[in-house]
N, C-alpha and C positions, 0 to 999 in steps of 0.2 A: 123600204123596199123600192119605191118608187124612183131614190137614187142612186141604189145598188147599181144600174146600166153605166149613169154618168161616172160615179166613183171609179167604177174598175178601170172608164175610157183615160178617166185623169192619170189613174198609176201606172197603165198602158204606155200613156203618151210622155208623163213622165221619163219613163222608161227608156223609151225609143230615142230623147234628144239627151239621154245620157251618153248613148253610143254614136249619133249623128255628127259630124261634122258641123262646125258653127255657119256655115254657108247651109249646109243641107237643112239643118234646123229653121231658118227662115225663109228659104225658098217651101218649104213644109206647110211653115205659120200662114205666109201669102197663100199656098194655094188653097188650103182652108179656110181661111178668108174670103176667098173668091167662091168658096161654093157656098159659105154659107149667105154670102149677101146674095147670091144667084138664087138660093130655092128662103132667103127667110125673107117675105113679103113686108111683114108688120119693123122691122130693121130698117130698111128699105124708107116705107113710109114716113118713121117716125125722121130719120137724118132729112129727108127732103124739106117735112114740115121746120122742123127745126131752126135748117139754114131759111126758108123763104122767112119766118120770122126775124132772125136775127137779120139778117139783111136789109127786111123792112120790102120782098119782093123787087128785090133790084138786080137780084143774079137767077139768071134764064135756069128752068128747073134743069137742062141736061146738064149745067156746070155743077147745081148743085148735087145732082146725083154722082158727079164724080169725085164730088169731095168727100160727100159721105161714107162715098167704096173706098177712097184714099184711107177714112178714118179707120175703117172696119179691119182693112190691112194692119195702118199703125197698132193698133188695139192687138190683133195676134203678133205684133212685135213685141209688142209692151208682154203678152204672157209669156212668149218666147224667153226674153232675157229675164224677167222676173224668175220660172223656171232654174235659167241659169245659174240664177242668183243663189238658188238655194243648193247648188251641189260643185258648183266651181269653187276652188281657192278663192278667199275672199280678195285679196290680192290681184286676181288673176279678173274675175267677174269687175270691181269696179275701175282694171283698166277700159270701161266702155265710156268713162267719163274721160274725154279728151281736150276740152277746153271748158275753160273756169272762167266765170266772171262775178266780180261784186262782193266774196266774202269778208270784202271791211265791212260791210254793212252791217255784217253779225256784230262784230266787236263793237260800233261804234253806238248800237242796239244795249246792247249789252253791259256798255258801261256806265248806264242809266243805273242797274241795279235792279229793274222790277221783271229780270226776265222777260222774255219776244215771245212772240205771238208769229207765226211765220205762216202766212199764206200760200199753203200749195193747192193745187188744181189738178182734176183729172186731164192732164195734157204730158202728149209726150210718154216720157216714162217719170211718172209720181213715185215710184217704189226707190230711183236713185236719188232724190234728194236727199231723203234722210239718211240712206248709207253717206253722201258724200259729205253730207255735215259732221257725221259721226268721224267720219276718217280726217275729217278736217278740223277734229279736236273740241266738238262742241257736246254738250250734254244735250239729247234730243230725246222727249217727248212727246209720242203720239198716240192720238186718242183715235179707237179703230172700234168698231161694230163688229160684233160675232155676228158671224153668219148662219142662215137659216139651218145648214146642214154643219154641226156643228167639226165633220172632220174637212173640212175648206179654213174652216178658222183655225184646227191645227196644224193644216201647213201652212199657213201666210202667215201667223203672230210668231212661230219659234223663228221662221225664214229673216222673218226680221229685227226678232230678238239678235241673231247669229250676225250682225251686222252693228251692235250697240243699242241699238234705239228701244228706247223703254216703253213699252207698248202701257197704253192705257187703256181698258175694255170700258166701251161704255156700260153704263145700269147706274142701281144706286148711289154708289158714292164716285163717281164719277167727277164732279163738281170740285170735291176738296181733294181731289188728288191733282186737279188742274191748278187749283188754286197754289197747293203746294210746291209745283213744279216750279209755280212762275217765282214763288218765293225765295229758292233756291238759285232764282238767278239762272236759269236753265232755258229752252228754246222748245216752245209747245208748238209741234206740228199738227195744222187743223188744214183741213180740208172743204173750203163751202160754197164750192162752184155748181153744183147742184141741187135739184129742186129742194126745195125744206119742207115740204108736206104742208099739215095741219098745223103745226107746230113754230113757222116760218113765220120770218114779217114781211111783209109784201115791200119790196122795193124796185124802181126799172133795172131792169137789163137789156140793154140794145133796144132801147127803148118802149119794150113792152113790162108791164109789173110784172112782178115773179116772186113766186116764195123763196128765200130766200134763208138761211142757213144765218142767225143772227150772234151762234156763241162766238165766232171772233172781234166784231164790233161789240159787242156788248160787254165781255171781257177786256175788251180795249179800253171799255170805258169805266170799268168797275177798279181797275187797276192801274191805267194809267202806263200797260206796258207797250210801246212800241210795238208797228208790225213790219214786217220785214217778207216783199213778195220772193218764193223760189220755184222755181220750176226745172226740168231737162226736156231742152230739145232735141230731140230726136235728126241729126245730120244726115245719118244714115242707119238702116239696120247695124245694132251693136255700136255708136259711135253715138256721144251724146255732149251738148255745150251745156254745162251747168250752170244757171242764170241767177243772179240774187241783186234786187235793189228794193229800194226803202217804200213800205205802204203806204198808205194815204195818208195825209195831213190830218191832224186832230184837231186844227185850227180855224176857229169861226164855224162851231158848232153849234145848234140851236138851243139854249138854257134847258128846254123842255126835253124831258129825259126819251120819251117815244122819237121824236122830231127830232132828238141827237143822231139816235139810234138808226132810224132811217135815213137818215143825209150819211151816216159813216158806212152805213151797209151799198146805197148807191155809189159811193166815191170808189170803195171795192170791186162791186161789180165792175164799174169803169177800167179800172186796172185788169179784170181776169178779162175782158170785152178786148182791152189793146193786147192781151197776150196773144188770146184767139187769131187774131188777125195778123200776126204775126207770119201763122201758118196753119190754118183752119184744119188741115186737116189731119192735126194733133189732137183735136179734141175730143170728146165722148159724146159725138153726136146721136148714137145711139138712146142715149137716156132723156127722156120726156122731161125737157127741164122746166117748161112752163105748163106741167099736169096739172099744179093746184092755184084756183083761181080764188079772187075776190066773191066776198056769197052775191049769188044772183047775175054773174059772168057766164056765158056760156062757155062751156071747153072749147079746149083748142086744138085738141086732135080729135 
């Protein structure tokens, strides 16, 4: 009951950018964006803290709050065309990918034999990478969390089923169906730019430790399959560069299996660190990425 409000506003809104014009649709997304970062306080807060961390306090808070408002916009573009994604021609929706770079990478991943491990990030738009591998002929497997409210998970898994990508729900078996994909020689889309709970290894990012999301290094290291960074930058509303070059080096790793693991989870981080800066305010700075701390740290928001 208590998402009965939300639900109806989503199939509302749904609704409404079926019949909108693709201009009107994101002038729509921004000024929604604008009101929600105007009255949502704790938003607000968390993008400021965020950037003064990852910068290390070297950008004046008013830049950083404009990065943050910049993100908050990106972010209702990103639902925007995601939205789109699920009712345009598919055809028609990923002409939003307008310039390509780096898919030898896949192939030259791939003719190793132990299937890729491909590193995307919440930046940009996350939701086109796997559509543009799928159209660009590749077997894509991605591993995705059902959501709290379980009818959000059934529009985001079939939206991206409708686009090839073999959705994989995390829970119990979870594990050998990863395993299985990579066997097949196929391309596991994982996601692990984000805080990693309890559950995380602690590694830096932008120089502060952070938990850290360890199943693609660790898979990296249990299988020995290449990883392979993708991402879509965002040019313009509806207009996006799709980016793919080669993960980190596996070489001159520490023997000790922990000490692997952490040296290959920071070499990562490094890489999602230079994409950020790229154009910061792609990212999901919304999200408390450094919530969970070492025992006996104080928090950091």
């Amino acid at each position: 009951m208590r998402n009965g409000p939300l639900r109806i506003f989503v199939i509302m809104f749904i609704g409404l950018l079926r019949i909108l014009p693709e201009g009107a649709s994101f002038a729509l997304g921004r000024t929604l964006a604008k009101m929600v970062w105007a009255f949502h306080g704790r938003w607000r807060r968390t993008g400021d803290r965020n950037l003064e961390i990852f910068y290390g306090g070297t950008v004046p808070r008013e830049e950083r709050l404009k990065i943050a408002k910049a993100s908050a916009i990106n972010l209702a573009y990103h639902v925007i065309e995601f939205i789109r994604m699920g009712f345009l021609p598919k055809d028609k929706a990923m002409e939003m990918v307008v310039e390509i770079e780096g898919t030898e990478h896949w192939d030259a991943a791939l003719a190793q034999g132990k299937g890729v491990i491909g590193l995307a990030m919440h930046y940009g738009n996350w939701e086109l990478c796997g559509a543009s591998l799928v159209k660009a002929g590749y077997t894509l497997y991605a591993v995705g969390k059902e959501q709290r409210d379980d009818f959000f998970t059934k529009i985001a898994f079939p939206w991206r089923a409708r686009y090839g990508i073999k959705n994989i729900f995390a829970g119990d078996k979870v594990n050998s169906a990863i395993l299985r994909a990579l066997r097949e020689n196929a391309i596991l889309g994982l996601l692990a730019d984000q805080n990693g709970g309890k559950n995380g290894t602690f590694a830096p990012f932008a120089g502060t430790i952070a938990s850290t999301v360890a199943g693609p290094a660790a898979l990296a290291l249990k299988t020995g399959a290449p990883m392979v960074v993708t991402f879509c930058q965002r040019i313009s509303p509806g207009r996006h560069r799709f980016v793919n070059f080669p993960g980190p080096s596996m070489e001159g790793l520490p023997e000790d299996k922990q000490e692997a693991l952490v040296e290959l989870l920071t070499r990562i981080n490094a890489i999602y660190e230079n994409v950020i800066k790229r154009d910061p305010t792609q990212w999901l700075w919304g999200h408390k990425r450094w919530k969970t701390r070492p025992a006996g740290e104080d928090p950091l928001y």
